[in-house]
Every structure is written in structure tokens, then in C-alpha cells.
MARSELUM-388523 format. One record per atom (N, C-alpha, C): residue number from 1; residue in one letter; chain; atom name; x, y, z. Coordinates in nm, 2 decimals. Example, Ala and Ser with C-alpha at 12.3 -4.5 7.8 and 13.67 -1.06 7.14 Angstrom:
BEGIN
    i  aa  ch  at      c1      c2      c3
    1   A   A   N    1.32   -0.57    0.78
    1   A   A  CA    1.23   -0.45    0.78
    1   A   A   C    1.32   -0.33    0.78
    2   S   A   N    1.28   -0.22    0.71
    2   S   A  CA    1.37   -0.11    0.71
    2   S   A   C    1.29    0.00    0.79
***
This chain:
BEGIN
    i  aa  ch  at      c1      c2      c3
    1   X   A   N    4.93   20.67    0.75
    1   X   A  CA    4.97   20.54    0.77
    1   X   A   C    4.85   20.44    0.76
    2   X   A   N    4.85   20.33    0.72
    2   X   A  CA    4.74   20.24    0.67
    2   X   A   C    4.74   20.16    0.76
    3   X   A   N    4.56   20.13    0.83
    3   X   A  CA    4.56   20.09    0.94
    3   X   A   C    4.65   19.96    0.98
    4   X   A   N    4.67   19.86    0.89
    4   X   A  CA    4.76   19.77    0.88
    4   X   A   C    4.92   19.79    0.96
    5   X   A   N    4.98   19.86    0.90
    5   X   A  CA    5.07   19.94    0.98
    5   X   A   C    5.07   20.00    1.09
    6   X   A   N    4.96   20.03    1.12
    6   X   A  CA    4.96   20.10    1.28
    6   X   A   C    4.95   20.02    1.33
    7   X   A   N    4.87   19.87    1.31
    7   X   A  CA    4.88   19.76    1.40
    7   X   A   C    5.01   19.69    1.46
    8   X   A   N    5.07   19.69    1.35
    8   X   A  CA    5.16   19.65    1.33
    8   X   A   C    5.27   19.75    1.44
    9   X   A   N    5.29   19.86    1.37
    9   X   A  CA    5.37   19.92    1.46
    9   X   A   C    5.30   19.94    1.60
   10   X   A   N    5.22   19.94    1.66
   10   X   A  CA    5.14   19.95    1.79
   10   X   A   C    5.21   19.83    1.86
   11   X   A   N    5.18   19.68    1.82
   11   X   A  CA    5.22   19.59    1.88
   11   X   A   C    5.36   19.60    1.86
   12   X   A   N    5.43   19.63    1.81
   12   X   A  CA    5.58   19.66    1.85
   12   X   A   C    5.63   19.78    2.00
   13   X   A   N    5.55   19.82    1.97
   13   X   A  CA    5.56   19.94    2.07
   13   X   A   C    5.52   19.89    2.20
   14   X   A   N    5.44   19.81    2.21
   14   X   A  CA    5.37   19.73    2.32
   14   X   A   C    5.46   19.62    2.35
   15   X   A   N    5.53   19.56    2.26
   15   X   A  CA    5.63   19.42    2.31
   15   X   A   C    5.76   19.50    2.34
   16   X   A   N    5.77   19.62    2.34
   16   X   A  CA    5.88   19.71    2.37
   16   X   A   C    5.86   19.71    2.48
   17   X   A   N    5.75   19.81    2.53
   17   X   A  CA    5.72   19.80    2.66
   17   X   A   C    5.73   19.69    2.74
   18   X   A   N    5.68   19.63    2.69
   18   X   A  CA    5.68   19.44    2.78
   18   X   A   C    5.80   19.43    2.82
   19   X   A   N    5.86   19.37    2.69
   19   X   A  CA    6.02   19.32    2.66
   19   X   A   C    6.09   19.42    2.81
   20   X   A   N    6.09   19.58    2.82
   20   X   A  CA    6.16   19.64    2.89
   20   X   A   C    6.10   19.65    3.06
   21   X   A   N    5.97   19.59    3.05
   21   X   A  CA    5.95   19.56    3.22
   21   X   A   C    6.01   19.49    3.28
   22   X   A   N    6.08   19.53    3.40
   22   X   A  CA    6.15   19.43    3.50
   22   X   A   C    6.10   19.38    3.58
   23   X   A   N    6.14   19.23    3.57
   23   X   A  CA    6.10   19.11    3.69
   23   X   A   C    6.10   19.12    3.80
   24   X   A   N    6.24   19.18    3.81
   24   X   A  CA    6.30   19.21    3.99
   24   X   A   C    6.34   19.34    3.98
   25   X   A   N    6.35   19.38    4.08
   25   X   A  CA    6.43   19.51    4.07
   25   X   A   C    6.58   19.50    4.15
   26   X   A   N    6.68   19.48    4.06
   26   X   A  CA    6.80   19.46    4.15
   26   X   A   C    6.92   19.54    4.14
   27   X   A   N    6.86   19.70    4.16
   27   X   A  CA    6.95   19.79    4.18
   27   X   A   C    6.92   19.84    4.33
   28   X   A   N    7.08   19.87    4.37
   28   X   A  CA    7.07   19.90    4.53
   28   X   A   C    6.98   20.06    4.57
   29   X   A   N    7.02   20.07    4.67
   29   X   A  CA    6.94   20.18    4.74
   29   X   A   C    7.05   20.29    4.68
   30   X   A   N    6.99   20.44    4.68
   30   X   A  CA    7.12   20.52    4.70
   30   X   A   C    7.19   20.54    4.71
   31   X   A   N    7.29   20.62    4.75
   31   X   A  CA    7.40   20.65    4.82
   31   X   A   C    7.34   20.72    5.01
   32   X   A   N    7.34   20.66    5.10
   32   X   A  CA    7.33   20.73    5.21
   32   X   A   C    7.31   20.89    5.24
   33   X   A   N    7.50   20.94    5.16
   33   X   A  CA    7.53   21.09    5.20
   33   X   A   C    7.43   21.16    5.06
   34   X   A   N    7.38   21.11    4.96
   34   X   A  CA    7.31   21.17    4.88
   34   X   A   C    7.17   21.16    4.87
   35   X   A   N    7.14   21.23    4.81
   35   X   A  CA    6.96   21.31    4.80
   35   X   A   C    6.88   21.18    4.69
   36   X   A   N    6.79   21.10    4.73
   36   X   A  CA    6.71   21.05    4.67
   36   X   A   C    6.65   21.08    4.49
   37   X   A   N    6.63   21.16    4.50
   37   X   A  CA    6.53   21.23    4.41
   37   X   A   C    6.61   21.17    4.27
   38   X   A   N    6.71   21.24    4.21
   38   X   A  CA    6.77   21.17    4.07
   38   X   A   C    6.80   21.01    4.10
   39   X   A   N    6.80   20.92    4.20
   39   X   A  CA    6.82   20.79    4.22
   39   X   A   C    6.68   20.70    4.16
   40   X   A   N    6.58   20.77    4.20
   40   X   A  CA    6.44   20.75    4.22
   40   X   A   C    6.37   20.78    4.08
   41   X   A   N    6.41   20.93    4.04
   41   X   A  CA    6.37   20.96    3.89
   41   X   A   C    6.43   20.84    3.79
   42   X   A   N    6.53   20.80    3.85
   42   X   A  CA    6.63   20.72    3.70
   42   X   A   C    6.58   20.57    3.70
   43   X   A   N    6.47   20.55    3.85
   43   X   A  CA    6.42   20.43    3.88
   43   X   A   C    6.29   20.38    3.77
   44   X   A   N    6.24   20.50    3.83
   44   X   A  CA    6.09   20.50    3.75
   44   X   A   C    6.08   20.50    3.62
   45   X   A   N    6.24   20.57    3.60
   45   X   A  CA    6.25   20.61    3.39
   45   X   A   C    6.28   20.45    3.35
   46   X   A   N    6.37   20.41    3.43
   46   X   A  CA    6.40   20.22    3.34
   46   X   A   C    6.32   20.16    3.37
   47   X   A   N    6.22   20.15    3.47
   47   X   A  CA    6.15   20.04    3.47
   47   X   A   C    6.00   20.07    3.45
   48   X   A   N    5.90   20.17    3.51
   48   X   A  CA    5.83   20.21    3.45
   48   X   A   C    5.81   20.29    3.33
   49   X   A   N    5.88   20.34    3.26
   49   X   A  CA    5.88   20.45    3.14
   49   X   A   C    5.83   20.41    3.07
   50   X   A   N    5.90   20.28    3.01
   50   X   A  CA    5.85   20.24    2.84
   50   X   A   C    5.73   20.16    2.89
   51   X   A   N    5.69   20.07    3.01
   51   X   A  CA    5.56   20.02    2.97
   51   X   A   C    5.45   20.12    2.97
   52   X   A   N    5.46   20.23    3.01
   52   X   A  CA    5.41   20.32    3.04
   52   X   A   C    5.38   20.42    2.90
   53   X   A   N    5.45   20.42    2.83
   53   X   A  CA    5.48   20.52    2.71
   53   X   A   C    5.37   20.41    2.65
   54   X   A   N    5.43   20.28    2.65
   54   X   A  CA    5.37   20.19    2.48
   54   X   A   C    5.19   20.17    2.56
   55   X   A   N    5.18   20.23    2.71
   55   X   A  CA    5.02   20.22    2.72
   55   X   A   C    4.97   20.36    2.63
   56   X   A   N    5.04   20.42    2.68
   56   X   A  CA    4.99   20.54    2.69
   56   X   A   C    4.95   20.63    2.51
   57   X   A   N    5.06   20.55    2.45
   57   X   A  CA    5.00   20.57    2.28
   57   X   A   C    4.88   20.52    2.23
   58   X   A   N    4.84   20.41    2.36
   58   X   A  CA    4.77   20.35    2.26
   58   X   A   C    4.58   20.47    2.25
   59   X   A   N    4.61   20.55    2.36
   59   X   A  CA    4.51   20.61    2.29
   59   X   A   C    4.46   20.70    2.22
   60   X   A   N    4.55   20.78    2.17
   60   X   A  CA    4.55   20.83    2.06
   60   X   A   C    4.52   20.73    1.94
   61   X   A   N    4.59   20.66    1.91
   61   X   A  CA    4.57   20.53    1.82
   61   X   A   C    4.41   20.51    1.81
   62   X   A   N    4.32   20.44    1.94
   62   X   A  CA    4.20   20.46    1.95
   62   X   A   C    4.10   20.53    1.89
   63   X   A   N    4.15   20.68    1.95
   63   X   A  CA    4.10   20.77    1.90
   63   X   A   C    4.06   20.79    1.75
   64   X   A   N    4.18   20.76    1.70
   64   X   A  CA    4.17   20.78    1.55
   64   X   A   C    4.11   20.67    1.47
   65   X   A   N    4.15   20.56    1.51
   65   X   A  CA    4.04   20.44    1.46
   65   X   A   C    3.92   20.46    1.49
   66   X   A   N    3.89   20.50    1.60
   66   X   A  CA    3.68   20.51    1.62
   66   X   A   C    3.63   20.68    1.50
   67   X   A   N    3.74   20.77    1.48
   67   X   A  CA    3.72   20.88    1.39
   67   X   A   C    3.68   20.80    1.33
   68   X   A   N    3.77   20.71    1.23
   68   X   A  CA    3.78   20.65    1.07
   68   X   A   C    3.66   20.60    1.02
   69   X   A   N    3.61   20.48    1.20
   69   X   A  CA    3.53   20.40    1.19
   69   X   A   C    3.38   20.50    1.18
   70   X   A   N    3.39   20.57    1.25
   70   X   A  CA    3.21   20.64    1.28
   70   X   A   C    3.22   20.74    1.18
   71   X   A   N    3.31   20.74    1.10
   71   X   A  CA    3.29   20.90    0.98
   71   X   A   C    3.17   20.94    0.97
   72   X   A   N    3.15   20.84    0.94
   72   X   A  CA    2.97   20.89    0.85
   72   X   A   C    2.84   20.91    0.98
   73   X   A   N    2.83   20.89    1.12
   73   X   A  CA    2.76   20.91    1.20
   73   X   A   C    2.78   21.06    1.26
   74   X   A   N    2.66   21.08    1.32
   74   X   A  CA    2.67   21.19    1.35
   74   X   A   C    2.81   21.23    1.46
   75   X   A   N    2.80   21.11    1.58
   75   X   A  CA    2.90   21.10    1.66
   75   X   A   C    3.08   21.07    1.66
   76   X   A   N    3.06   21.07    1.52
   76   X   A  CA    3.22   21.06    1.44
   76   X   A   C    3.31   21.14    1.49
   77   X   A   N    3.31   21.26    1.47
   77   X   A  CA    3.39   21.35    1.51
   77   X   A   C    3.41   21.40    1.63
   78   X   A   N    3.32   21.35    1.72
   78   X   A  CA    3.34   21.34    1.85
   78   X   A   C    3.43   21.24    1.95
   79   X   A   N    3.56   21.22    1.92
   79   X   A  CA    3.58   21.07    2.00
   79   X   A   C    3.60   21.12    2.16
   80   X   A   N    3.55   21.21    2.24
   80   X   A  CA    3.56   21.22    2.36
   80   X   A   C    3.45   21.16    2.46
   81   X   A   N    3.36   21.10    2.40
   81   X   A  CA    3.28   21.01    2.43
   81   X   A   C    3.34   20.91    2.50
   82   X   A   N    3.47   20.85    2.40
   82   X   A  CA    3.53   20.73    2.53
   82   X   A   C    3.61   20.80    2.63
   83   X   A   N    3.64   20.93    2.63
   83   X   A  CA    3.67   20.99    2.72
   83   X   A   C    3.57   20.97    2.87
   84   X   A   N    3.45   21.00    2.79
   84   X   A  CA    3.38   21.02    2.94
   84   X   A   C    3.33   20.88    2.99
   85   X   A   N    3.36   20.77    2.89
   85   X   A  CA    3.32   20.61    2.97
   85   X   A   C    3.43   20.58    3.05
   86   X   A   N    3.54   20.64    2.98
   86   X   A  CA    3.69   20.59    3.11
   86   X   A   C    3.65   20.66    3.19
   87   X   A   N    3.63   20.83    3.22
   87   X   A  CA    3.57   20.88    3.34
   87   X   A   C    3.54   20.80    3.44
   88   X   A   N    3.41   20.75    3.36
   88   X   A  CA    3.31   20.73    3.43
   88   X   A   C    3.34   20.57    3.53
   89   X   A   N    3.41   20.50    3.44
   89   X   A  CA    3.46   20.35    3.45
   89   X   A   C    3.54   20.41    3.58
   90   X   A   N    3.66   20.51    3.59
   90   X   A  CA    3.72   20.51    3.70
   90   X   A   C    3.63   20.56    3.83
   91   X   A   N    3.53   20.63    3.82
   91   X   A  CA    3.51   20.74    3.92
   91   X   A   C    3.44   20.60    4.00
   92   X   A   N    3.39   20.52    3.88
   92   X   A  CA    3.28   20.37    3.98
   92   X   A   C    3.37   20.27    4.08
   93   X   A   N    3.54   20.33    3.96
   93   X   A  CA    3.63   20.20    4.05
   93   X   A   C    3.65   20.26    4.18
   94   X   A   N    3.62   20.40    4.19
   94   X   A  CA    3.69   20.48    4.30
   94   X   A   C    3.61   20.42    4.41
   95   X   A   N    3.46   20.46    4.39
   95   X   A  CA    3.36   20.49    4.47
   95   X   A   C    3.34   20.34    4.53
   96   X   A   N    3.40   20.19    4.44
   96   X   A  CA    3.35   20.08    4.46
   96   X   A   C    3.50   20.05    4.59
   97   X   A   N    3.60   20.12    4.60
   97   X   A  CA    3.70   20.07    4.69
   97   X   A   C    3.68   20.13    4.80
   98   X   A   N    3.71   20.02    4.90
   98   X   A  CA    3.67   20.00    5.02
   98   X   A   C    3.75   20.15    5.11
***
């Protein structure tokens, strides 16, 4: 697929996600006599799932654009390098909360 198109389809996948985030959440609790767990799974699938999905492609996508981009450097075929900056980006956010 030609990078054009991936953009293209990316930002669809992303206003998907958007588009399907909810504002409020205005589904009731449970049922009392019944067990949480499938109430709660079916919660997280509608409202978190898809923004969640259209984050979560995007790094693969990444990935393969910094391939394309660094071919010719030594470090080209390595893209786990941004692996270890998000690491490292999180482990600072960890260490920096109170």
C-alpha cells in the first residue's frame, strides 16, 4: 500500500475511534441477581475498544514508515529502537509520579 493510502486509511481508523468514544456513559448498572464480569466486558468493548484499536495500529504503521525511511542507514532495520524510547519515556513517567 502506498504511503498515501496508509495515511489516509490511518486517519479513518483514528476518526473511527474518535467518532465511537462516548461522552457519557449512560448505561445502567447490572442486574443485582447477576455476576458483573460479561456486563463490564461489554462495557469496555463499546466504549473503550475502538479508541483503543485505532491507537493501537498506529504502531505498527510507525514502524514501517521509520523501516522505509532509514533503509539505507545502518539502523534501518532495527525499528525497536523506538521501542526502547517509549520504554524509557514510560519508566521516567513512572519514577516522576508522586
Amino acid at each position: 500500500m502506498r504511503p498515501r493510502a496508509q495515511v489516509t486509511l490511518h486517519a479513518l481508523v483514528l476518526a473511527a475511534g474518535l467518532a465511537m468514544m462516548p461522552l457519557a456513559l449512560g448505561i445502567e448498572a447490572p442486574p443485582a441477581d447477576a455476576s458483573p464480569v460479561g456486563w463490564l466486558l461489554a462495557l469496555l468493548a463499546l466504549t473503550v475498544g475502538p479508541p483503543f484499536v485505532a491507537i493501537a495500529a498506529t504502531a505498527p504503521l510507525l514502524q514501517a514508515w521509520y523501516a522505509r525511511v532509514r533503509a539505507g542507514y545502518a539502523d534501518g532495520k532495527n525499528p525497536y529502537v523506538l521501542y526502547a524510547a517509549s520504554n524509557l519515556g514510560s519508566f521516567l513517567a513512572l519514577m516522576s509520579y508522586p
